[in-house]
Backbone as CSV, one residue per row, in Angstrom:
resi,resn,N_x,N_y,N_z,CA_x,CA_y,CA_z,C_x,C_y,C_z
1,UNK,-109.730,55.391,125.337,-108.760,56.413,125.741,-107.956,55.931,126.948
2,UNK,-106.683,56.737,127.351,-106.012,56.611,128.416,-106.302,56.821,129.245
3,UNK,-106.359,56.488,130.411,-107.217,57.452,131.729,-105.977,57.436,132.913
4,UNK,-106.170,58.357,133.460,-105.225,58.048,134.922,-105.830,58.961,135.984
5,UNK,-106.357,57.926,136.981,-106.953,58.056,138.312,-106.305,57.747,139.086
6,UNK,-105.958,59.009,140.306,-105.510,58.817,141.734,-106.337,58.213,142.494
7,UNK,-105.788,57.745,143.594,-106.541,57.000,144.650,-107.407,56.703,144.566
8,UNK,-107.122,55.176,143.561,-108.282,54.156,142.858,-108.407,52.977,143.783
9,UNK,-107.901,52.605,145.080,-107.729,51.835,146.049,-109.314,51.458,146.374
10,UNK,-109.760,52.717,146.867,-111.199,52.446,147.585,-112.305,53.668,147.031
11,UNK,-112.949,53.773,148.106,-114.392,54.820,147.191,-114.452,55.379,146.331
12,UNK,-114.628,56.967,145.815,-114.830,57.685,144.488,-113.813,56.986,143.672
13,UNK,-112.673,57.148,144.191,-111.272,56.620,143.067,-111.642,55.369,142.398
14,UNK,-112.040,54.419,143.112,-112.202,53.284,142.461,-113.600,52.851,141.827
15,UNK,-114.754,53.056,142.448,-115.736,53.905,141.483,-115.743,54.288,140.214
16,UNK,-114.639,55.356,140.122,-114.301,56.150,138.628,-113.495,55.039,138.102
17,UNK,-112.564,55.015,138.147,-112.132,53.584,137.580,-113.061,52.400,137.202
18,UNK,-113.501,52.116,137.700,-114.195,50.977,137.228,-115.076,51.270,136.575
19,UNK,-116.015,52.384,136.553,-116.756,53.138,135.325,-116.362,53.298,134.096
20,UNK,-114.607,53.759,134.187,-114.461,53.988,132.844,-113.793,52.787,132.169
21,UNK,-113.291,51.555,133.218,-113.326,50.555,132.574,-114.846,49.696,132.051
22,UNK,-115.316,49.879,132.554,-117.129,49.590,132.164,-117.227,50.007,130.695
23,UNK,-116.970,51.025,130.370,-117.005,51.893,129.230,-115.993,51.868,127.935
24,UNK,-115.030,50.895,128.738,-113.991,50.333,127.531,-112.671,50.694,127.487
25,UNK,-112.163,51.965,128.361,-111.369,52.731,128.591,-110.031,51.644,129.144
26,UNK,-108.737,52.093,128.356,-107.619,51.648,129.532,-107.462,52.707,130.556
27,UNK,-107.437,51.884,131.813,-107.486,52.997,133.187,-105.810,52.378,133.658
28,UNK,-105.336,53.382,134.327,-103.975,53.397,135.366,-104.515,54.046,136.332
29,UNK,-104.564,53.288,137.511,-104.763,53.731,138.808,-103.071,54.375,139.594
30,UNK,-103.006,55.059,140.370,-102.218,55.285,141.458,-102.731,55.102,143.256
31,UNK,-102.199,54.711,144.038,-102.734,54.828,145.530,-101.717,54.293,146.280
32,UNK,-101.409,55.148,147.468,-100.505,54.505,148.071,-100.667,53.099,148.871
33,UNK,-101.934,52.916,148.579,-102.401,51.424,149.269,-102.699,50.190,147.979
34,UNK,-102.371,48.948,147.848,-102.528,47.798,146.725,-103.807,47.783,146.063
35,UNK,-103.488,47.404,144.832,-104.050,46.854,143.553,-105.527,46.699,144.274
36,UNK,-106.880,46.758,143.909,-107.850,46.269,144.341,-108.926,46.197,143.698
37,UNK,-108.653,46.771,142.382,-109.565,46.257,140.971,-108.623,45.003,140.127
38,UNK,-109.518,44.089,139.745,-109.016,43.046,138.896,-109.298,43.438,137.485
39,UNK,-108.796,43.836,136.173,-109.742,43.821,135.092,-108.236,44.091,134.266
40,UNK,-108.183,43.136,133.090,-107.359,43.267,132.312,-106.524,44.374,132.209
41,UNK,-107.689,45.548,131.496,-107.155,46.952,131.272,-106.852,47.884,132.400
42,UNK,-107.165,47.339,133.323,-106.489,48.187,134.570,-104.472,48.080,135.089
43,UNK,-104.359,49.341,134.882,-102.485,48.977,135.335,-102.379,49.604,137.013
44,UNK,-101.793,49.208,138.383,-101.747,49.715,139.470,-100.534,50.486,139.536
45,UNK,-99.927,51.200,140.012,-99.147,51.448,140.957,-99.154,52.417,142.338
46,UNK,-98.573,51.710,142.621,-98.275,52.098,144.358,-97.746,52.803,144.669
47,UNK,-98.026,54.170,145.015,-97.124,55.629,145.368,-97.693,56.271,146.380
48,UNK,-96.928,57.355,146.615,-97.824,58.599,147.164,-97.451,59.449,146.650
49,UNK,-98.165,60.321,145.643,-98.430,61.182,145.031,-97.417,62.606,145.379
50,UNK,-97.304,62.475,146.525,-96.537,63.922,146.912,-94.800,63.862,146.673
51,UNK,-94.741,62.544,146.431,-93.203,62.249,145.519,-93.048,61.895,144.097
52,UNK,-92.373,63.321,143.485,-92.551,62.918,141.927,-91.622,62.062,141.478
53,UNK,-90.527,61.664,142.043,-89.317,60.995,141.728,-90.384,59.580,141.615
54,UNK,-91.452,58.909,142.268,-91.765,57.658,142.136,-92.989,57.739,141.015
55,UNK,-93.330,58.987,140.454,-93.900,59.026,139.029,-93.017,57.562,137.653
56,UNK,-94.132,57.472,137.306,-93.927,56.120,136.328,-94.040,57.251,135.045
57,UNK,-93.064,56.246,134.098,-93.144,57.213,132.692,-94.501,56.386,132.182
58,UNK,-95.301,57.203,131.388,-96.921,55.944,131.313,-97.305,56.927,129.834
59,UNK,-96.109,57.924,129.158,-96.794,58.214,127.848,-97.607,59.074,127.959
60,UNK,-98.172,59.451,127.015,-99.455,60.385,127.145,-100.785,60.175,127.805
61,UNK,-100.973,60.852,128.425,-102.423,60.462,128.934,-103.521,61.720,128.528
62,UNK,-104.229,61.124,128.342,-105.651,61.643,127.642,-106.742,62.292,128.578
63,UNK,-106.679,61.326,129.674,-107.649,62.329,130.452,-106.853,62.069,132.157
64,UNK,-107.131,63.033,132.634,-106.571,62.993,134.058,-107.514,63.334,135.214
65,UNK,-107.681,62.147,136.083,-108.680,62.586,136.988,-107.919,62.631,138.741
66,UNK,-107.533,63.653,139.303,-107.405,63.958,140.662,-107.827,63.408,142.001
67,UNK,-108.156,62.584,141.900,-108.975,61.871,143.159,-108.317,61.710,144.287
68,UNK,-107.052,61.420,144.246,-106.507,61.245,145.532,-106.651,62.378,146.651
69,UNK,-106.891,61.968,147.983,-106.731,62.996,148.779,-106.698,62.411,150.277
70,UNK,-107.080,63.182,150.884,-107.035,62.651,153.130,-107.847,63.775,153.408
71,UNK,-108.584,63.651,154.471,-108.939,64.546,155.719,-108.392,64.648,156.576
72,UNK,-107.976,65.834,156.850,-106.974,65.889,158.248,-105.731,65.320,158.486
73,UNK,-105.348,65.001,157.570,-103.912,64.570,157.458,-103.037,64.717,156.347
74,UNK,-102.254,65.744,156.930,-101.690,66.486,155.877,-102.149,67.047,154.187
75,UNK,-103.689,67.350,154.731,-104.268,67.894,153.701,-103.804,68.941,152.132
76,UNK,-102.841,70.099,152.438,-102.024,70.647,151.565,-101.397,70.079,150.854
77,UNK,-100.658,69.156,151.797,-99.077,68.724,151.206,-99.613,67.607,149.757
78,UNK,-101.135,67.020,150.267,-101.319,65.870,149.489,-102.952,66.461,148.565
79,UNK,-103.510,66.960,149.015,-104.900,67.671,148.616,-104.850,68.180,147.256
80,UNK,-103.847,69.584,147.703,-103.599,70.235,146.789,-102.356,69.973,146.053
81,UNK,-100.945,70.226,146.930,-99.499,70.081,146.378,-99.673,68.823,145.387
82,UNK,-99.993,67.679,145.970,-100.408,66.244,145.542,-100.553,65.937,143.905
83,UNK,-102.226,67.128,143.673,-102.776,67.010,142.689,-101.977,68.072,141.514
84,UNK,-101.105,68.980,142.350,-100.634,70.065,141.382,-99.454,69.229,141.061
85,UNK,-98.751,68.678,141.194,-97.243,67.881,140.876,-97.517,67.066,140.004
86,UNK,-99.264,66.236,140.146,-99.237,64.901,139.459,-99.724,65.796,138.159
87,UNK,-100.313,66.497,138.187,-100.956,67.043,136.966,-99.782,68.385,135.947
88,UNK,-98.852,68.710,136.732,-97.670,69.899,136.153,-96.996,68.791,135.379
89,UNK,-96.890,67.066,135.914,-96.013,66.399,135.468,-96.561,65.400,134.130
90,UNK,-98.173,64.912,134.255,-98.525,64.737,133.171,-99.100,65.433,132.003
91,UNK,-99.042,66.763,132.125,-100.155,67.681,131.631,-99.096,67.194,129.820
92,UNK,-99.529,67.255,129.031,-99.342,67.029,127.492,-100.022,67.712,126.488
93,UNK,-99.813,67.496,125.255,-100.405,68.088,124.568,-101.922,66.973,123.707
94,UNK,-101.323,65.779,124.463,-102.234,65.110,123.914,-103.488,64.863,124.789
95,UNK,-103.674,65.727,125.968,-104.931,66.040,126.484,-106.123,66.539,126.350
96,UNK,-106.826,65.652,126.978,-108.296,65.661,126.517,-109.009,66.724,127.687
97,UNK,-108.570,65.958,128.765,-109.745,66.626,129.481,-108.793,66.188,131.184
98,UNK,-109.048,66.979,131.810,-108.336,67.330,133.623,-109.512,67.504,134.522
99,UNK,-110.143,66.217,135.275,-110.988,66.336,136.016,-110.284,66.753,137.888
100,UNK,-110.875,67.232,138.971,-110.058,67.497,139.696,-111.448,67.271,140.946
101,UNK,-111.297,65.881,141.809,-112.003,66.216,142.639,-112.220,66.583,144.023
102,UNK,-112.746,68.125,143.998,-112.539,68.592,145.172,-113.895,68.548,145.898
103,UNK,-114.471,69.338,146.878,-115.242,69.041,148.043,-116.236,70.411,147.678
104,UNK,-117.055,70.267,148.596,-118.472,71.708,148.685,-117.587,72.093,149.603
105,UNK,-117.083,71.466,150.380,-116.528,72.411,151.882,-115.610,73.687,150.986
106,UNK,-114.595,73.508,150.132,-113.757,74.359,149.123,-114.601,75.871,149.345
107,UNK,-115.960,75.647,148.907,-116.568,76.554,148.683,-117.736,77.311,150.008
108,UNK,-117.170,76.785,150.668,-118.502,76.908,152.147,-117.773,77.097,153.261
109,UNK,-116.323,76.649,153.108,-115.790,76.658,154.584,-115.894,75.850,155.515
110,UNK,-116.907,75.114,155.659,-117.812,74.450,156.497,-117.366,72.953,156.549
111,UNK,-115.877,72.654,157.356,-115.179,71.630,157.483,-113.888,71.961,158.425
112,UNK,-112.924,70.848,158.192,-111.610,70.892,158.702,-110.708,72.088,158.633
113,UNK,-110.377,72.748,158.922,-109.850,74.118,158.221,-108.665,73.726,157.289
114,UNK,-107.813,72.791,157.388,-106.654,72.649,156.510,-107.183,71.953,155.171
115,UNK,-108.302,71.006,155.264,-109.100,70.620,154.380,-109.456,71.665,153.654
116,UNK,-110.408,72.445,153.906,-111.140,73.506,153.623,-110.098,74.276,152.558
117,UNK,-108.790,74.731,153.281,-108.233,75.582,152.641,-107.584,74.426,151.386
118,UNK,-107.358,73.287,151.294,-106.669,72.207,150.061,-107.263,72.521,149.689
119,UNK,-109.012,71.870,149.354,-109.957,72.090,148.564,-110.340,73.596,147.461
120,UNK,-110.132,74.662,148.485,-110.227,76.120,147.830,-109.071,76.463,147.078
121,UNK,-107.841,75.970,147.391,-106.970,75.863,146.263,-107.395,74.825,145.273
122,UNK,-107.851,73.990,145.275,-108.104,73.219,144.046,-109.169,74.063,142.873
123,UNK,-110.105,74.937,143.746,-110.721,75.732,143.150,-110.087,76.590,142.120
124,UNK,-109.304,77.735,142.807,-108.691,78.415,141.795,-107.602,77.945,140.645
125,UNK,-107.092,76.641,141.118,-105.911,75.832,140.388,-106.757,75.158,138.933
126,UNK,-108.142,74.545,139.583,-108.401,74.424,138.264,-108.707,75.259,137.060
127,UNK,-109.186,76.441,137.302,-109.344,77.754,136.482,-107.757,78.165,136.464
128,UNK,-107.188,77.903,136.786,-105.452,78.167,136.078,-105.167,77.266,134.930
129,UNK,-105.196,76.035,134.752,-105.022,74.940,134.510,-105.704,74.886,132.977
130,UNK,-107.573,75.221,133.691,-108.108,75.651,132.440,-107.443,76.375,131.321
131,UNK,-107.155,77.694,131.897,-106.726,78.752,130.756,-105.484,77.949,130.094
132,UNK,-104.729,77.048,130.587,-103.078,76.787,130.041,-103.715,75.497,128.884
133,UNK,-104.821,74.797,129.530,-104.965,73.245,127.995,-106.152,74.106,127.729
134,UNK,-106.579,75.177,127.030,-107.275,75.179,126.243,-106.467,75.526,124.889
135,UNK,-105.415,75.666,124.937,-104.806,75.807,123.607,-104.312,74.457,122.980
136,UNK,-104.570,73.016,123.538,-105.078,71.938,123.275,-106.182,71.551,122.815
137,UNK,-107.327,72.217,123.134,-108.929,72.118,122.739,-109.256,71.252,123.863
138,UNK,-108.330,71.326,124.952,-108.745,70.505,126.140,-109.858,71.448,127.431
139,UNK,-110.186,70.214,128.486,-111.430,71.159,129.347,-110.440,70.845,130.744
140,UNK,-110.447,71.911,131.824,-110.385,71.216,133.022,-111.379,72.310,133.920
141,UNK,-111.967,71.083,134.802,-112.799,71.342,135.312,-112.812,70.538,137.177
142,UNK,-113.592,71.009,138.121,-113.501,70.150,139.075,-115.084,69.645,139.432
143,UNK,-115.534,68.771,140.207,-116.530,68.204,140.935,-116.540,68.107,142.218
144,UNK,-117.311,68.886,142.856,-117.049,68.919,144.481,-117.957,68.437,145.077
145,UNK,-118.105,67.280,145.299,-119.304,66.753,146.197,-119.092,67.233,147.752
146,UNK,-120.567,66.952,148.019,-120.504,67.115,149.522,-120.696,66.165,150.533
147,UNK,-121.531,65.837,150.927,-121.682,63.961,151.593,-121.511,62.880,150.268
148,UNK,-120.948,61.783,150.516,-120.645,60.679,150.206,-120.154,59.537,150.423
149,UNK,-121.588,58.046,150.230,-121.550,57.034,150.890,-120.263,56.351,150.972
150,UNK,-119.104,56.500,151.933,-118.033,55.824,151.567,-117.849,55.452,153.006
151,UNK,-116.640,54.020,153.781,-116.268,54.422,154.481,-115.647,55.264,155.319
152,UNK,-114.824,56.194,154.750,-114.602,57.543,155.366,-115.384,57.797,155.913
153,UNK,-116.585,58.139,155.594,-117.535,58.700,156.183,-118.637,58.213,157.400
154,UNK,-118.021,56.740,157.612,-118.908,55.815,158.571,-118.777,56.419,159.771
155,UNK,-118.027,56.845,160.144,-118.235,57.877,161.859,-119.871,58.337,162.130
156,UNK,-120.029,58.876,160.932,-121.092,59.587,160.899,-122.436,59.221,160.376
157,UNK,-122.423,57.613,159.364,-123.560,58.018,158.891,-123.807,56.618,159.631
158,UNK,-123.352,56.238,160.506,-123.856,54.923,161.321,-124.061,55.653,163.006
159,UNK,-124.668,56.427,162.670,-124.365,57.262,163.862,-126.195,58.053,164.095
160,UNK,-126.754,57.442,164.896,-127.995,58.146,164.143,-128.296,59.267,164.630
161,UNK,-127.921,59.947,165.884,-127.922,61.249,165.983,-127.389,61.965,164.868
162,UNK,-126.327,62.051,164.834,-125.545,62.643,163.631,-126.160,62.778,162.794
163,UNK,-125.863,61.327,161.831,-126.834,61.271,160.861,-128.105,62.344,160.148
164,UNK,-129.165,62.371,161.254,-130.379,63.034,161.525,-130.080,64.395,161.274
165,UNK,-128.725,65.029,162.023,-129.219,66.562,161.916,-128.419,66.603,160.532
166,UNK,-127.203,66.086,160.199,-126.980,65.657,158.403,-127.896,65.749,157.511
167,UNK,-128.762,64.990,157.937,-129.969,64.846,156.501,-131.140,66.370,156.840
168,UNK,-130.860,66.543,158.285,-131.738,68.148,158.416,-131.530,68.611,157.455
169,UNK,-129.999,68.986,157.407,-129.389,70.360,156.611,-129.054,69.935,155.098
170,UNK,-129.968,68.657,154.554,-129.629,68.025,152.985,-130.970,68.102,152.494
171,UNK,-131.179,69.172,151.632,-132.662,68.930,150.944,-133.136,67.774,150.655
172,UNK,-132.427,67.192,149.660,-132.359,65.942,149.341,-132.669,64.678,150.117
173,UNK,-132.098,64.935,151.490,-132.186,63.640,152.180,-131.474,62.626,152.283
174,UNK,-130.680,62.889,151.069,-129.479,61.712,151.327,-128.006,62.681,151.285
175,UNK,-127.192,61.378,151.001,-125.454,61.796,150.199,-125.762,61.054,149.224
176,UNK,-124.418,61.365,148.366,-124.550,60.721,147.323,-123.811,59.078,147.167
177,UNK,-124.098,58.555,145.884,-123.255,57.186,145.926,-122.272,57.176,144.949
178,UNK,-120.858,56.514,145.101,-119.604,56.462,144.705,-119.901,56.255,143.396
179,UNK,-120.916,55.331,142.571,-121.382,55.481,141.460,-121.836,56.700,140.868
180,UNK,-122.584,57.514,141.821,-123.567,58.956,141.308,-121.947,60.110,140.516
181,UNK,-120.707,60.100,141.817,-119.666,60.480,141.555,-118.690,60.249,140.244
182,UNK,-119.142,59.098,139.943,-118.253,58.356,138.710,-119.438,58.482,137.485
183,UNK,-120.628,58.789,137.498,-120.902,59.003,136.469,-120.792,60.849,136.100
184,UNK,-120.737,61.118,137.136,-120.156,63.350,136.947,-119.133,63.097,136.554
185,UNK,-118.473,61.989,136.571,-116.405,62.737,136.212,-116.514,61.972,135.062
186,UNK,-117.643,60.814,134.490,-117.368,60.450,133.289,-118.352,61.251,132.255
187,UNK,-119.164,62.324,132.378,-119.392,63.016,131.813,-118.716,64.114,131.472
188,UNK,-118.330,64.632,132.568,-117.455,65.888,132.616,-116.057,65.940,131.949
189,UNK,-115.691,64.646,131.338,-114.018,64.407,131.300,-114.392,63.536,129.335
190,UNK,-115.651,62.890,129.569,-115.260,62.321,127.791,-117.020,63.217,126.675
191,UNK,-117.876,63.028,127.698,-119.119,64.256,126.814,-118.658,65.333,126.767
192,UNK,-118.114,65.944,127.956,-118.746,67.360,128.162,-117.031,67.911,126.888
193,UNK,-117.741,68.696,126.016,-116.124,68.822,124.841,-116.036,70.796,125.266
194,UNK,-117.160,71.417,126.545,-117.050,72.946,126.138,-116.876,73.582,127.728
195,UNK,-117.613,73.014,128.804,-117.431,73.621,129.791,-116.359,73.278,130.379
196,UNK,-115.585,74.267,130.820,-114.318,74.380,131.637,-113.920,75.486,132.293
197,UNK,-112.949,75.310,133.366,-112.733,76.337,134.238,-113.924,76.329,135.418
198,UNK,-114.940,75.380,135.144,-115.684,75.571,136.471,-115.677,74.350,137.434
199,UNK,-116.249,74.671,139.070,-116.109,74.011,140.014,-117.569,73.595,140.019
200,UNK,-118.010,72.329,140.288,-119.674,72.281,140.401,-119.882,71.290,141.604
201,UNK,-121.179,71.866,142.535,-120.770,71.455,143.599,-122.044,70.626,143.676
202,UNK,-121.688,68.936,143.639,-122.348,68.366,143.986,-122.921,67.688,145.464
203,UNK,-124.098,68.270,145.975,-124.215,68.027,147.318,-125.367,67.855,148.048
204,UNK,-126.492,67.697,146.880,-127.932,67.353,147.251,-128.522,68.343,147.820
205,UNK,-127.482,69.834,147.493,-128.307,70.870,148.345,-127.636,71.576,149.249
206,UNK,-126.954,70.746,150.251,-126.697,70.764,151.594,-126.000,72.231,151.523
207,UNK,-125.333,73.068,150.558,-123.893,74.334,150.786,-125.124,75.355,150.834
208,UNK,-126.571,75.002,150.465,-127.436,76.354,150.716,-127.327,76.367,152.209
209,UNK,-127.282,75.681,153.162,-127.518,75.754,154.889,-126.514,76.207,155.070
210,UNK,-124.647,75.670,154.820,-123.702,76.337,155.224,-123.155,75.517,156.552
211,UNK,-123.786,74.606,157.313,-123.013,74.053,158.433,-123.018,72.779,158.603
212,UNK,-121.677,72.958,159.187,-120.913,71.600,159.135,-120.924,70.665,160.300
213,UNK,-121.893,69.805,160.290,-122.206,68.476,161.256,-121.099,66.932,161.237
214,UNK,-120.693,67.252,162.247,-119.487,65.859,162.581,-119.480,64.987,163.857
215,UNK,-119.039,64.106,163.835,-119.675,63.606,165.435,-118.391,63.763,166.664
216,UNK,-118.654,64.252,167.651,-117.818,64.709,168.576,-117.126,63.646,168.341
């Protein structure tokens, strides 16, 4: 199948990408930063998402996965606006499936506030989205993790105070890994043929505590 993943540059994005090239899939990445998977079936381009005029014509695409995003920097404009432009502009009839990945914070609060509020729009956007491709026999759905091993996140998890009261408030004990992420969006987007309209929040636990640990 076709795939097209935002911000396939570095962590989850490129992760998912390379999973579903693992799996046989032609993937098209987008990121406003260079090429950084090598693999035949991979196509790059270089954008930022929040300008549709630099949208590539790329045909139908089959499955669409949302990944691109920022913390704290200009979260709306690119979070949410970002993912709603890229997806109003490829949405088709030859869709399969609209993965959208947003955060636990969406659902907890328990973050950046401009973050917080992107994410909770991604919530209700995907249950919009849902209702419009199911008259495709298509699913859209989102994945909201909550910690995850990426650099983004090195402030904090090289940090061992931090760290510590982090894993307090994680049943689990850990975050998750950029792989654990890419195998939820490759279930959710080519198995899963019935659930849709929902947000599932992957997070080892952590949204039962509710608070949000960052390092001064």
């Amino acid at each position: 199948m076709r795939i097209l993943v935002t911000g396939t540059s570095r962590g989850i994005g490129k992760a998912i990408a390379e999973y579903f090239l693992k799996k046989g899939h032609e993937v098209i990445g987008f990121d406003r930063d260079d090429k950084t998977i090598d693999d035949e079936h991979y196509r790059h381009y270089v954008l930022d998402i929040r300008k549709k005029e630099t949208y590539p014509d790329l045909g139908p695409i089959e499955i669409l996965i949302n990944n691109a995003g920022v913390q704290n920097e200009d979260d709306i404009d690119v979070d949410l606006k970002g993912t709603i432009k890229i997806t109003e502009h490829y949405l088709n009839a030859d869709i399969k499936s609209i993965l959208n990945i947003g955060s636990a914070s969406g659902h907890t609060g328990s973050e950046f506030p401009e973050y917080c509020a992107a994410k909770g729009g991604i919530i209700a956007y995907t249950k919009n989205v849902a209702l419009r491709v199911a008259k495709y026999g298509a699913t859209c759905n989102s994945i909201d993790p909550g910690g995850v091993i990426t650099p983004l996140n090195s402030c904090v998890i090289e940090d061992a105070e931090c760290w510590d009261k982090i894993m307090h408030e994680t049943p689990l004990k850990r975050w998750a890994t950029v792989e654990e992420i890419a195998e939820w969006a490759y279930f959710m987007t080519v198995i899963n043929r019935f659930c849709t309209g929902q947000s599932i929040i992957i997070d080892g636990g952590e949204a039962i505590n509710h608070n949000f640990i960052w390092k001064d």
